[in-house]
N, C-alpha and C positions, 0 to 999 in steps of 0.2 A: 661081632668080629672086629679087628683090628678095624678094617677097611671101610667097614660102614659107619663105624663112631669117629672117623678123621684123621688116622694115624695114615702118614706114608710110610707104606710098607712093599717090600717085593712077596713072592709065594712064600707060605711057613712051612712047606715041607720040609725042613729040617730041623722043625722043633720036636724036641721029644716031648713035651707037652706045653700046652698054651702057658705061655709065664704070668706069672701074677705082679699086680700092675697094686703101685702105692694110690691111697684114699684121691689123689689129685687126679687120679684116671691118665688117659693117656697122649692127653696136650701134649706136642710139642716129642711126639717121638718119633726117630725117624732109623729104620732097618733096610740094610741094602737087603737084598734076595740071595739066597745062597746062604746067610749065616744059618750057622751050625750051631743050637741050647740046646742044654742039658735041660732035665726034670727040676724043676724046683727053685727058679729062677726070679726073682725080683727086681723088675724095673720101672724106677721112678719117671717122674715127668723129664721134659725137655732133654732125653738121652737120644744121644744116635751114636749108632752103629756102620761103619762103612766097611768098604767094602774093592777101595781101587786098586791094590797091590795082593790079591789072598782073599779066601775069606776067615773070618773071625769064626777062633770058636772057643764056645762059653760053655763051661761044664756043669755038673750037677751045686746046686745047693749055692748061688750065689748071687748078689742084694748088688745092684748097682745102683749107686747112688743118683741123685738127680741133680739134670745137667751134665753127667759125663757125657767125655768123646771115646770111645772108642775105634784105631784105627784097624786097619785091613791087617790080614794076612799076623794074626796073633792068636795064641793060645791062654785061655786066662782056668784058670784048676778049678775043679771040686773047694768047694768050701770057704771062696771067696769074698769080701767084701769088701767094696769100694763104695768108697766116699762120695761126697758132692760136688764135682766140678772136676773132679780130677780128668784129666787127659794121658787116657793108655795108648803107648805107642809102643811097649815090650813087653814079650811075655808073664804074666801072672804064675807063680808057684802054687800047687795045691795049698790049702787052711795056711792062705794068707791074706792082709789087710791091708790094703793101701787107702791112701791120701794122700791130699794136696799139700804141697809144700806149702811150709808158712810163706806167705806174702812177703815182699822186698817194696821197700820204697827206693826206686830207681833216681827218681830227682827230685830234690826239695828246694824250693827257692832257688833253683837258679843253680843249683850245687848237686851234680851229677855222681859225685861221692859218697854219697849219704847212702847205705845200706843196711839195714836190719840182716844181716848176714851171718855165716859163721867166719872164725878167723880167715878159715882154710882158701871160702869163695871170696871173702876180700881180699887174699893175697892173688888169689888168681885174678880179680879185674885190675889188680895196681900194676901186673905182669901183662895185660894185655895192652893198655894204656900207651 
């Protein structure tokens, strides 16, 4: 079980079946009690799952990547996959894929302007400025 190979975990009574866990095993996972999986569920190392606002719930047939967060009180679909690191804090759409946003370099030498960005977010920090 979860509990005896090291995972913090609350009760799994709301798995619809035990999810299957990437070659890395299950370092570094952490599920509050109350979430709600689907069948057929892939979850890599170092993810958690919370749980302070709602509980989360995760539908059939879907790969979460390693290192996600997942927050409370969200709905993620059938047929999902996320990524590596990404942090879900709004609902998931059925056979959809998310990922993390390309990286931004925030300050370079000294020069808080500098952004690997698109137009649109560099208008918006010159606007906030």
């Amino acid at each position: 079980t979860f509990r005896s190979a090291g995972a913090k975990n609350g009760p799994f009574e709301n798995f619809a079946a035990p999810p299957v866990l990437t070659s890395h095993g299950i370092n570094g996972i952490v599920i509050a009690s109350g979430v709600i999986v689907g069948h057929n569920v892939t979850i890599s190392h170092q993810v958690t799952i919370g749980r302070s606002r709602g509980v989360p719930i995760i539908g059939d047939n879907v790969y979460i990547g390693s290192g996600t967060k997942i927050f409370s009180g969200i709905r993620i679909g059938n047929n999902v996959n996320i990524g590596a690191n990404c942090v879900v804090f709004q609902d998931i759409p059925d056979n959809a894929t998310v990922v993390f946003q390309k990286p931004r370099i925030q300050e370079h030498e000294g020069h808080r302007s500098y952004f690997v960005a698109s137009e649109d977010e560099q208008m918006s920090v010159q606007r906030h400025r």
